[in-house]
N, C-alpha and C positions, 0 to 999 in steps of 0.2 A: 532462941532466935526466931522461928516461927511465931510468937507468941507476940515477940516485937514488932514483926512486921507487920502482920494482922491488925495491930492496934497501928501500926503507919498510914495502914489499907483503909481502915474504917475514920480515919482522922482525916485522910483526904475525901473519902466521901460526904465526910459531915461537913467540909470546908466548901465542897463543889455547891453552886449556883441550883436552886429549887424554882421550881415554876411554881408563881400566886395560886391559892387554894382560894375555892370563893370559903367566903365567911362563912364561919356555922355558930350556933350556940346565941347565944347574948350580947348584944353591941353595948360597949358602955353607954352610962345614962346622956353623954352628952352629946352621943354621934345622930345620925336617923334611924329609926326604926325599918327594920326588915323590907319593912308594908311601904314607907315611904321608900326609901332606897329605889324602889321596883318604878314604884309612879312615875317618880324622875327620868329614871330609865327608860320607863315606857314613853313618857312625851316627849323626850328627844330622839329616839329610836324610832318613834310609829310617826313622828310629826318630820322626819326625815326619812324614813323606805316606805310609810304606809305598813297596813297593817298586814300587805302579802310580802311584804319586804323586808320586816322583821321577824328574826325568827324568836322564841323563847328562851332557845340558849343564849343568844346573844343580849337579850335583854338580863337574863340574870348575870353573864358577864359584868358586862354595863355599872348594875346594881352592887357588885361582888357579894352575888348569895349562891348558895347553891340551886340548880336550877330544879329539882324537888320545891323548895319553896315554892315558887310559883303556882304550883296547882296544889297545895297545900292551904297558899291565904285565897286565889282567885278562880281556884277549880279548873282555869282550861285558858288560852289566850283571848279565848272572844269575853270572859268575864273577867280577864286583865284589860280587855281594853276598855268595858261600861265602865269597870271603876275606874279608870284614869279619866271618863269623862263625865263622871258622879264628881270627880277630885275637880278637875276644871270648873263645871259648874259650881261648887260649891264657893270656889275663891273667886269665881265671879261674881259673886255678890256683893262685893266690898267696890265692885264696879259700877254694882247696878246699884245702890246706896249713892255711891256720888251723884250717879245720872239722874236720880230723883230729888236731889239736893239742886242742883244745875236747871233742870224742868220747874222750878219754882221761883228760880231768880229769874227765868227767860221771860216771866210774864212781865217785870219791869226793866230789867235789862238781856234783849235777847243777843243783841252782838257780843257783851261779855260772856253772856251762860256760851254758847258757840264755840268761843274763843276756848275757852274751858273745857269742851268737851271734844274738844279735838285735839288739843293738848292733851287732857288723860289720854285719849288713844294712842299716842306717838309715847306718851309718856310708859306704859305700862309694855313694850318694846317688844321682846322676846313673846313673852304669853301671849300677845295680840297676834304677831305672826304662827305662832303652832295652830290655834286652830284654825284658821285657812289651810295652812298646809295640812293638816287632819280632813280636811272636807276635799282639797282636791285631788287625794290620791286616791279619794273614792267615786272621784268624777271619770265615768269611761262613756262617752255618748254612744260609742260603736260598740255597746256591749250585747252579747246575743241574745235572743230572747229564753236560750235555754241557760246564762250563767246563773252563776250563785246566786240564789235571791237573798245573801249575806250581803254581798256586797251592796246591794241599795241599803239594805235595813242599817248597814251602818254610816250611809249620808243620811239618811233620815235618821238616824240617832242623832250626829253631830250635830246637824240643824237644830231640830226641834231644842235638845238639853243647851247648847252654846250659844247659835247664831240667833234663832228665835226671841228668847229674853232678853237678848242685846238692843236689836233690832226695834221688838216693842217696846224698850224703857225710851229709847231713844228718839224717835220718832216724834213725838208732842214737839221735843224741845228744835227739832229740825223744825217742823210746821209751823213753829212760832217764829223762827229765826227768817222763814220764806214769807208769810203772811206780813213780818217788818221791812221787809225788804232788804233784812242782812247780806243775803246770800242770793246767786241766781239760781234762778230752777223754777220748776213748775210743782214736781214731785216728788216728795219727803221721801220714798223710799228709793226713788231712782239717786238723790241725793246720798243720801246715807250708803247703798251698794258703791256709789262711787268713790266716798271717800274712806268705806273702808278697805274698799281695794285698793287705791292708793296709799293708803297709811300701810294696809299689811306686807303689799307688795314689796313699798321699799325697807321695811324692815327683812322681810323672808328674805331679801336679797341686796343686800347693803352695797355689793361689790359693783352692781350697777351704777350706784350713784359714787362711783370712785374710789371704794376700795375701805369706806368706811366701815366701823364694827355698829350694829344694832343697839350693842353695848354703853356704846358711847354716849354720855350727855348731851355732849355739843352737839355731836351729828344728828341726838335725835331733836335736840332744839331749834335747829334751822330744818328741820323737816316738817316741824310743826309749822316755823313760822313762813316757809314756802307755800305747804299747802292754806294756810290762812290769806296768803298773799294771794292763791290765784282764786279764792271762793269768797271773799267778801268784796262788798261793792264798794 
């Protein structure tokens, strides 16, 4: 009798509900790797609290690894967070490829290259908003002159590896588009800050403009063709 019950006891235990383990061992070949998993994690985790706002456990949460990993591939959060902005830069270059393709057709059509390249920006949706959002949760103007000297070092990371190359691929093709008289302005770069904060802005926050998803095609093709509307002549 004992013997049956035992095995009653341990059959409802194995029946009762377990809490997710993060993953261990070997992801099959089809899924992401460990190392990716975390990235992902990390640029929606750090591109939403900032990097004092997320913690590590939560980012391997996130990722479902265990949080071992972590200082295992990236040694510590502050070199979780260079490589997710080594990983950014790197997949910007498929950005800065078009912008130099684009800066080439501007010298005989500057209103389509324009057109085009503010299109990609609206186009590319999600990843255009993270890093803004990665840059201004490191913006603090009223910070003391005794804080972390981390925290600047890591707006001037974001700049220089993100904003920086963006900005100089970009630049000719705005100059040329002001020098036609495509566009108004005086100043290629007061130009370009503005319309990437406009472009980023309504992406980081779609609900602004009514509740739409960033996601969306439509929503981001009338955002395009908005902004095209109020910056060409």
């Amino acid at each position: 009798m004992k013997t049956e019950t035992n095995e009653k006891n341990r059959g409802s235990a194995d029946a009762a509900p377990r809490a997710k383990a993060p993953r261990r061992g070997r992801r099959p070949g089809g899924e992401v790797s460990g190392r990716g998993a975390l990235l992902a994690a990390a640029q929606k985790l750090f591109s939403r609290s900032g990097f004092a706002g997320a913690s590590l456990r939560e980012v391997a949460r996130e990722a479902e690894v265990a949080p071992a990993l972590v200082c295992q591939l990236f040694g510590s959060k502050e070199g979780l967070y260079d490589a997710l902005l080594d990983h950014l830069a790197q997949e910007q270059r498929v950005q800065l490829g078009r912008i130099d393709e684009l800066t080439r057709e501007a010298q005989a059509h500057p209103r389509a290259a324009l057109e085009g390249w503010l299109r990609m920006l609206v186009e590319i949706g999600p990843a255009l908003s993270d890093v803004p959002a990665l840059l201004m949760h490191e913006v603090d103007p009223g910070r003391a002159a005794d804080a972390d000297p981390e925290d600047g070092a890591r707006f001037n990371a974001v700049t220089e590896k993100l904003i920086h190359p963006f900005r100089t691929a970009s630049l000719p093709l705005i100059r040329r588009a002001l020098d036609a008289g495509v566009i108004r302005g005086s100043s290629p770069e007061l130009v370009f800050s503005l319309l990437m904060g406009a472009a980023s802005a309504t992406l980081l926050a779609p609900e602004i403009a009514g509740g739409a998803r960033c996601a969306d095609e439509d929503f981001r093709a009338r955002t395009a063709e908005v902004l095209l509307a109020l910056v060409l002549r």
